[in-house]
C-alpha positions in Angstrom: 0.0 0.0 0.0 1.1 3.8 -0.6 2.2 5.8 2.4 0.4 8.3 0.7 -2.8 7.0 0.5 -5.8 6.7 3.0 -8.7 5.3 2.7 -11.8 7.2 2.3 -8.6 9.8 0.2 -10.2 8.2 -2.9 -14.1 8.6 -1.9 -13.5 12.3 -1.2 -11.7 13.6 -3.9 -14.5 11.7 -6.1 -17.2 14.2 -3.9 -15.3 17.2 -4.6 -14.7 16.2 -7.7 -18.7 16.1 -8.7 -18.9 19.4 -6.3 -16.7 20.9 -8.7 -18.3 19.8 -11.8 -22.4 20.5 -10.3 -24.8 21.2 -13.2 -24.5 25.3 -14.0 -27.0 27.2 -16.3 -25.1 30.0 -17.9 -27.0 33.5 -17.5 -28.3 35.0 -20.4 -31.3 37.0 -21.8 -34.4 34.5 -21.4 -37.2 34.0 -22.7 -40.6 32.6 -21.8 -44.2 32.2 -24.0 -46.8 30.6 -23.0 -50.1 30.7 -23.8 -51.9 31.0 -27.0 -54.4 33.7 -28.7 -55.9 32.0 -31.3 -57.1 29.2 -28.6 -61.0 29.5 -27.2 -59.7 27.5 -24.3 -57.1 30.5 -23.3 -58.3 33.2 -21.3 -55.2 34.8 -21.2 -53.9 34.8 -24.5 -50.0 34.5 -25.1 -47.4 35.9 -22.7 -44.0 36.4 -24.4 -41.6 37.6 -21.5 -37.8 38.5 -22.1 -35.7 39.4 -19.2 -31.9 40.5 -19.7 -29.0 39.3 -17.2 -29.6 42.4 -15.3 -33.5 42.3 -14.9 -34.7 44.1 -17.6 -38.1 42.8 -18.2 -40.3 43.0 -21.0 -43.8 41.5 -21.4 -46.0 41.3 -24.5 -49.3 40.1 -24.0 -51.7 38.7 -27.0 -55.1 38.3 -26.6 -57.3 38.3 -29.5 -58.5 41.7 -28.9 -54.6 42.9 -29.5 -51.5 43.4 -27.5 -50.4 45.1 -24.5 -47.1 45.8 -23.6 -45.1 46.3 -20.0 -41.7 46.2 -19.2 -39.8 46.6 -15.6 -36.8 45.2 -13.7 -37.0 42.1 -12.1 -35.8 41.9 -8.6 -32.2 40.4 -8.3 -33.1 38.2 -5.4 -36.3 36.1 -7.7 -33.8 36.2 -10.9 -31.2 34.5 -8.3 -34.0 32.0 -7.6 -35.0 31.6 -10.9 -31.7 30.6 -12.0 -31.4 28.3 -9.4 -34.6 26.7 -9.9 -33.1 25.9 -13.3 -29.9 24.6 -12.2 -32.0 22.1 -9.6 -34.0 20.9 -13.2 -30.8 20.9 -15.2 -32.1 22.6 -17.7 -32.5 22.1 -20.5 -32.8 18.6 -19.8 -36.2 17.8 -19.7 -37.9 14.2 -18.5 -40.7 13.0 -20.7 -43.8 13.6 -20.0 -47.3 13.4 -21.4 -48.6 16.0 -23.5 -52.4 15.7 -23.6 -54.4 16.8 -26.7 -55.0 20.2 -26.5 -52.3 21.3 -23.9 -50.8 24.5 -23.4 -47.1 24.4 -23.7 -44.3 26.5 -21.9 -41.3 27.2 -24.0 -38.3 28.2 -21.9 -35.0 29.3 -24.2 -31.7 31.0 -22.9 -29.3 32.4 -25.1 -32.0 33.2 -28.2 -31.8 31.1 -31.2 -28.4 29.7 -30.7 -29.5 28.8 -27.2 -30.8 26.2 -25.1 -34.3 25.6 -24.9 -36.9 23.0 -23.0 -40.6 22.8 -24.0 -43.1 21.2 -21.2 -46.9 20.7 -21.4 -48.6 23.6 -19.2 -49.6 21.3 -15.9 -46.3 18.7 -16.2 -44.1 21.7 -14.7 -46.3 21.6 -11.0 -44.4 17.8 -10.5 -40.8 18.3 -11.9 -38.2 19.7 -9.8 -36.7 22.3 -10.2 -38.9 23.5 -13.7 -41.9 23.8 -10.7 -39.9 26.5 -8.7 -39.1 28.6 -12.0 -42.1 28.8 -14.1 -43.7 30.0 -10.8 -41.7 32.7 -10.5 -42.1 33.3 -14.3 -46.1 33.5 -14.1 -45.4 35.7 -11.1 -43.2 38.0 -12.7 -46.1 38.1 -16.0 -48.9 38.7 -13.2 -46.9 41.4 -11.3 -45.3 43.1 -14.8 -49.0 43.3 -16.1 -50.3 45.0 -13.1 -52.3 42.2 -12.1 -53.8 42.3 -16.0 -53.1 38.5 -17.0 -53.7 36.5 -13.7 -52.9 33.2 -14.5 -50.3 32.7 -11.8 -52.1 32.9 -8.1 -51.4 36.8 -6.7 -47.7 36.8 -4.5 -46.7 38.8 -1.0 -43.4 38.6 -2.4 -42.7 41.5 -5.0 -40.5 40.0 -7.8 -40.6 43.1 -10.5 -40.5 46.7 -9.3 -40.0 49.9 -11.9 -43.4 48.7 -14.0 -44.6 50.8 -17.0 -47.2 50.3 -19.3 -46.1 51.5 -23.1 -47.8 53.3 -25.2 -49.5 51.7 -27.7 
């Protein structure tokens, strides 16, 4: 045997080994829809939401009367969540699910086009890990953005955006 070696040595070097190497998103602008406005089923319509790396937030809202448009910062402590959230789901891996007829689907990219992206059925995100956590704070940050306009998320204590404006049409 080596002088140098103890046993357990092996065991935790393989630990911080996997510590060092734990699933990171990169930050980047991202970008959440969901919804549609062309479905009778939809009372909403389609939420597209961009926020930057800073906060920067900008919702567009389509409903088939037109669109609306907000945009305000989103607090750094739910974008710190948020990203956690998605590092806990290890995005943009996504488990399969079932996609009933008919289903509303959440499409979740970071980076834009030459991004990473994950598509999941409306109602599958309430039992994954992780992708629960985040599109929660998504819907919150539509709900609070829109000045309580598209209410599809429950109403939050917590206030995620701050610096809200409605523009012009």
């Amino acid at each position: 045997m080596r002088a140098d070696y103890e046993p357990g040595f092996a065991a935790a070097l393989t630990v911080d080994a996997r510590r060092a190497h734990a699933f990171r998103v990169e930050r980047d602008r991202t970008y959440y829809m969901v919804g549609s406005e062309h479905s009778p089923t939809d009372p909403f319509g389609r939420s597209d939401l961009v926020i930057e790396v800073d906060g920067r937030a900008r919702l567009d809202q389509y409903t088939r009367a037109g669109c609306s448009t907000w945009t305000g910062n989103v607090t750094p402590d739910a974008l710190d969540r948020l990203w956690a959230a998605l590092e806990e789901a290890k995005f943009p891996e996504m488990p399969r699910h079932p996609v009933p007829a008919g289903s509303a689907i959440r499409d979740l990219n970071v980076g834009g086009p030459e991004g990473k992206s994950a598509y999941i059925a409306y109602h599958a995100a309430e039992s994954l890990p992780g992708y629960s956590v985040a599109f929660r704070i998504l819907d919150t940050v539509i709900r609070q953005i829109s000045q309580d306009t598209v209410k599809a998320a429950p109403a939050s204590d917590q206030k995620l955006v701050d610096a809200i404006s409605r523009v012009p049409a």
